[in-house]
C-alpha positions as CSV (number, residue, x, y, z in Angstrom):
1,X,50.9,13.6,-98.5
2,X,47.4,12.2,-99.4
3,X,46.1,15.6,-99.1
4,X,47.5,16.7,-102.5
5,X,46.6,13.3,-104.7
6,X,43.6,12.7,-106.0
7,X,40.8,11.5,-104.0
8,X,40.7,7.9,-105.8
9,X,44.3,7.9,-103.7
10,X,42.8,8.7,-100.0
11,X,42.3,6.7,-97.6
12,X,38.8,4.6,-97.0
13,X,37.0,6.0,-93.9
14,X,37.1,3.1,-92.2
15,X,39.7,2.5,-89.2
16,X,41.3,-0.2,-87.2
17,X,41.5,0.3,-83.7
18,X,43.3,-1.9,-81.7
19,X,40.8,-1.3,-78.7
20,X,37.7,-2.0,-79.7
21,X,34.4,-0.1,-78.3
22,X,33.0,-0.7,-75.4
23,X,29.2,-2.0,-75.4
24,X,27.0,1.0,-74.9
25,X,24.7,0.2,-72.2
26,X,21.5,2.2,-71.0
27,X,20.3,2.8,-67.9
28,X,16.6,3.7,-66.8
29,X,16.4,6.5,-64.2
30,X,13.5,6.6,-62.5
31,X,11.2,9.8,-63.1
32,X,9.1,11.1,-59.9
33,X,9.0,11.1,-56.6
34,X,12.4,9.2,-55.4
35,X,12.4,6.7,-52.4
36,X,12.9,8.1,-49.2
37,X,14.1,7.3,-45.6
38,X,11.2,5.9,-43.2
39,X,12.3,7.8,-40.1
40,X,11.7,11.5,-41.5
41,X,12.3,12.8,-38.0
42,X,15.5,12.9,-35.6
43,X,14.9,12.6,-31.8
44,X,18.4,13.5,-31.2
45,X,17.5,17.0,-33.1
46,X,15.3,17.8,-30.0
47,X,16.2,19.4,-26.4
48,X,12.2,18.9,-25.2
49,X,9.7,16.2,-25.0
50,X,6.8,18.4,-25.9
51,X,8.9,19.8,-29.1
52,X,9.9,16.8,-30.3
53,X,5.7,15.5,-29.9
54,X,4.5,19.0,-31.5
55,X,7.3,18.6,-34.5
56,X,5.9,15.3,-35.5
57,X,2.2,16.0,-35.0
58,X,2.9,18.9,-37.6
59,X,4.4,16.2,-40.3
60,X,1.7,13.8,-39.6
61,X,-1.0,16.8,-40.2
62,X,1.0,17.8,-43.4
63,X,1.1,14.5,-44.9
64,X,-2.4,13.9,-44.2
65,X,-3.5,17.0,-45.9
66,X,-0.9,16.1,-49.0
67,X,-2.7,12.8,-49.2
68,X,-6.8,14.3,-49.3
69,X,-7.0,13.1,-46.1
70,X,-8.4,14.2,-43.1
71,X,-7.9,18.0,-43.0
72,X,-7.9,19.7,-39.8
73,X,-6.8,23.3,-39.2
74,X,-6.1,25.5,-36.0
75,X,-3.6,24.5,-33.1
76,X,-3.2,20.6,-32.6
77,X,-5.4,19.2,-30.2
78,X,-4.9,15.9,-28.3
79,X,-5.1,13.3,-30.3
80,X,-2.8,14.3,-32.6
81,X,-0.4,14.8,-29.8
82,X,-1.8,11.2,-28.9
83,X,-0.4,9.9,-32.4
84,X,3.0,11.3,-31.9
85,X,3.6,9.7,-29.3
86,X,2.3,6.4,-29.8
87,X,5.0,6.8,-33.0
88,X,7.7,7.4,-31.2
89,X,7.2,4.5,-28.5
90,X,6.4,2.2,-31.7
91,X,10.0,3.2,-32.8
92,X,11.6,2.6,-29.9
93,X,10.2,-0.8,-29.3
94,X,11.0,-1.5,-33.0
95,X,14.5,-0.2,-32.9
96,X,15.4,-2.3,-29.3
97,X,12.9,-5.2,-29.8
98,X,12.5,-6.3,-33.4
99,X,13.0,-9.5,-33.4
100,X,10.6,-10.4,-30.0
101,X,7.8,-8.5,-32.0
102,X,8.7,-10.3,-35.3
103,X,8.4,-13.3,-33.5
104,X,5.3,-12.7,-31.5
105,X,3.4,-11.3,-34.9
106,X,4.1,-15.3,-36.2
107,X,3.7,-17.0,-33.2
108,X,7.1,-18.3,-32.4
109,X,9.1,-18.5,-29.4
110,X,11.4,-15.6,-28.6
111,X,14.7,-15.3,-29.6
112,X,17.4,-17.2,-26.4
113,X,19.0,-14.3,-26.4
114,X,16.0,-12.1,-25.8
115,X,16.7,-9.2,-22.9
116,X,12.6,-9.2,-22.5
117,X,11.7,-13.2,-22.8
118,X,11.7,-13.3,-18.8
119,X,9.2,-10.7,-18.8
120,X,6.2,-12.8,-20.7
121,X,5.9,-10.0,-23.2
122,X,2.5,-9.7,-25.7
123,X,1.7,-7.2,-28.1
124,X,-1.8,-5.0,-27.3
125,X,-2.5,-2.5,-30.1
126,X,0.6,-2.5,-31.3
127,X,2.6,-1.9,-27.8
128,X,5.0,-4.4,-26.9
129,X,3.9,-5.0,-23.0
130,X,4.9,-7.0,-20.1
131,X,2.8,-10.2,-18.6
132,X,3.5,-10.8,-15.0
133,X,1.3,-12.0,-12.3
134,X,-0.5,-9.3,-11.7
135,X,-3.7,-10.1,-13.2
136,X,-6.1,-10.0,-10.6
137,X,-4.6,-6.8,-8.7
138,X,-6.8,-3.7,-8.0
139,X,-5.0,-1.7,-10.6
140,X,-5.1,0.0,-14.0
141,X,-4.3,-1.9,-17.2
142,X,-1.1,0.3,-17.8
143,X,0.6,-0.6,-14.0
144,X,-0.3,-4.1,-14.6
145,X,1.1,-4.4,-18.3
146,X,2.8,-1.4,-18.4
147,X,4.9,-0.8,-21.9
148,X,8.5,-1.7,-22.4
149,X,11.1,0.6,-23.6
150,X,14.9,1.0,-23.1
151,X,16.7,2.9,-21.4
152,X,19.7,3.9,-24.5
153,X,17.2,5.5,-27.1
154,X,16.8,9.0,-26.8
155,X,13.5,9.4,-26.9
156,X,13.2,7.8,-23.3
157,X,16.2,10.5,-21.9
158,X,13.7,12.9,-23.3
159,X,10.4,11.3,-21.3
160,X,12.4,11.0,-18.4
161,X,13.3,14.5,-18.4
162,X,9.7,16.1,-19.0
163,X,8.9,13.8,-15.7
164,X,11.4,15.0,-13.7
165,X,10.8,18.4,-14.4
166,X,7.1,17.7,-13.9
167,X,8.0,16.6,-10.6
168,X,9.5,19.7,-9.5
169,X,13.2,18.0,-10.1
170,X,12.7,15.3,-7.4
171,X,15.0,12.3,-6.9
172,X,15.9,8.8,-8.8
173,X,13.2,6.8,-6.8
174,X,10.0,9.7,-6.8
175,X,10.8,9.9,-11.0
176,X,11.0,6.2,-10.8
177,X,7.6,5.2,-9.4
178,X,5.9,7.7,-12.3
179,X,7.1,6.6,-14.9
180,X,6.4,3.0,-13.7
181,X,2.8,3.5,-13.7
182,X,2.7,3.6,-17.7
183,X,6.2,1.9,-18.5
184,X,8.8,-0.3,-17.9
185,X,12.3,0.9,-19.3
186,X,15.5,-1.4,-18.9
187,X,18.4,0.1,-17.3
188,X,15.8,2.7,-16.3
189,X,18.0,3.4,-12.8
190,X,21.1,4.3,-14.9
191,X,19.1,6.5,-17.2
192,X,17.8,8.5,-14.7
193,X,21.1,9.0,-13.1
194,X,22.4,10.2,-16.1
195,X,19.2,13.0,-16.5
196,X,20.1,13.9,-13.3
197,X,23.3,14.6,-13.7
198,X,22.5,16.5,-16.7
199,X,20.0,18.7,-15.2
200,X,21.5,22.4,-14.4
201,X,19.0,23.2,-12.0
202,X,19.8,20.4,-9.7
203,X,23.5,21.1,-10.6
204,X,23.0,24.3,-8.6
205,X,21.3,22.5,-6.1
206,X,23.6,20.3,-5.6
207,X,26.6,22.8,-5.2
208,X,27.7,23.3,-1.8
209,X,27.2,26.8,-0.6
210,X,30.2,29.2,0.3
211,X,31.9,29.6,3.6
212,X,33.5,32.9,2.9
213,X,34.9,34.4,5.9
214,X,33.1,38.0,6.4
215,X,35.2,41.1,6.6
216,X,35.8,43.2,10.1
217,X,33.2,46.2,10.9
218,X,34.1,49.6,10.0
219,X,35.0,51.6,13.1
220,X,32.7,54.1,12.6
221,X,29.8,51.5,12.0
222,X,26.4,51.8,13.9
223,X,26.9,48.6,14.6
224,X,28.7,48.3,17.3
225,X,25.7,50.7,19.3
226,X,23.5,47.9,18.5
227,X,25.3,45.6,20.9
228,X,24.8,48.5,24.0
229,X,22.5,50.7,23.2
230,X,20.3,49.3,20.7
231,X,18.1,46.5,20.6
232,X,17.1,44.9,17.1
233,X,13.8,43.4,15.4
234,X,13.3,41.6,11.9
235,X,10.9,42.8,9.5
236,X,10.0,39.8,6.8
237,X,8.1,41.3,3.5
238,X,5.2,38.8,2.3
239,X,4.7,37.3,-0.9
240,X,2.6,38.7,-3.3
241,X,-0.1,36.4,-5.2
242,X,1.7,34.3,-7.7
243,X,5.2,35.1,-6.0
244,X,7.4,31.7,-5.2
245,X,10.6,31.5,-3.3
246,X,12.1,30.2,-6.8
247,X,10.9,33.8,-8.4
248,X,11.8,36.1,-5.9
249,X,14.5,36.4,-3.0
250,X,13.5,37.1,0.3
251,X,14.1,40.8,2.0
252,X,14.5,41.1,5.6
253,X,15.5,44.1,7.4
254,X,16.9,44.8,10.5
255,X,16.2,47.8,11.6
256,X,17.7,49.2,14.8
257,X,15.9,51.1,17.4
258,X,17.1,53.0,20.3
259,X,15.7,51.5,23.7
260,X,15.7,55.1,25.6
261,X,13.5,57.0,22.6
262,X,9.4,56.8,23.4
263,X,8.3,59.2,20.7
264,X,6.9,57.3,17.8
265,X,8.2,59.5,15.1
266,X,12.1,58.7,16.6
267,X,11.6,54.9,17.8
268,X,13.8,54.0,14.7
269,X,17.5,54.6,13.9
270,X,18.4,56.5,10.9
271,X,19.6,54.1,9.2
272,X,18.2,50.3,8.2
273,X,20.7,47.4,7.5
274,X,19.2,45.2,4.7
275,X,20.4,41.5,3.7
276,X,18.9,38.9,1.3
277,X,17.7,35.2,2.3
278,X,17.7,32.7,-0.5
């Protein structure tokens, strides 16, 4: 072995490989703040209109104040609430319409296969509205170029919904003549529909009521006096200030009172029959 020779006898240090080395080859990583996504915020994340419009106003404050911005402090007031919105209607138009507002920013035609071309559509302030014919008509500038969204995006499911709830849950045509006097949404039937059918209150609403069939009197039951002997009246309690039929059921008594007693502390039976009215 070469181990026990002298060291005239070892081996140079240099070897033969039959696979030679790759090429080492450097790479630059970038050192700071990495790129990130434009859209920071998720409408699909949100249940509420108002949540979704407080959430962003928040960011929008933050990254003002990590920019030396305008500071502001306290609760958000309306024009913040202003700019959240005006985001999120920017980002729908730019998510459905890009290429019409591509096109109107360089003064070409719209695209042929446009969904909005027959519409005359312009940009004001960075809205993408509607023309129309309407020019001359005693109305505001928002019925008369209202703004154009779409029915698919989420963020219009959630304005729909924070109209039909402002409207007390009213039907497809009452929510559809509000929100026409500030927008015009395509498909905006079918997305309505499908808030509707969504919404557990007018779920409930909708739900037929029960025919149960009762169950026979007792035969000891008072009752039965009351078709004789008896003669009935209904008592119905009033509503306290701030009391709605949607916060409180309705009592009514009947309370039965013999038709032979004149004395006022015995005018009424010993016993009341109670029963609820929705």
């Amino acid at each position: 072995m070469w181990l026990s020779q002298d060291s005239s006898h070892w081996p140079s240090q240099q070897t033969r490989s039959h696979h030679p080395l790759l090429d080492e080859r450097t790479q630059s990583l970038p050192v700071g703040p990495t790129a990130t996504p434009e859209r920071l915020i998720e409408s699909s994340s949100f249940s509420c209109h108002w949540s979704l419009l407080r959430v962003t106003a928040w960011v929008f404050r933050f990254v003002r104040h990590a920019r030396r911005q305008k500071r502001s402090s306290g609760e958000l007031d309306a024009s913040e609430l202003m700019e959240a919105r005006t985001y999120w209607i920017r980002e729908v138009q730019r998510d459905f319409f890009g290429p019409e507002i591509q096109a109107l920013q360089k003064g070409n035609p719209l695209p042929r296969d446009s969904l909005v071309a027959r519409f005359s559509p312009f940009l004001d302030d960075g809205y993408l509205r509607i023309g129309g014919r309407l020019q001359f008509a005693e109305l505001s500038r928002e019925q008369i170029h209202p703004i154009l969204l779409h029915g698919s995006h989420y963020f219009t499911a959630l304005l729909i919904t924070q109209t039909h709830i402002r409207l007390h849950h009213m039907g497809v045509r009452i929510a559809l003549s509000k929100l026409r006097e500030e927008f015009w949404i395509l498909r905006v039937r079918q997305a309505i529909k499908k808030v509707l059918y969504k919404c557990f209150p007018c779920k409930i609403a909708r739900k037929p009521f029960g025919q149960e069939r009762e169950a026979p009197m007792p035969a000891d039951s008072h009752c039965f006096q009351a078709l004789s002997g008896y003669r009935y009246r209904f008592r119905r309690t009033r509503f306290r200030q701030g009391e709605t039929p949607f916060g409180k059921m309705l009592y009514c008594g009947v309370h039965l009172r013999n038709s032979t007693r004149r004395s006022p502390a015995q005018q009424y039976a010993p016993f009341t029959l109670n029963f609820a009215v929705t």
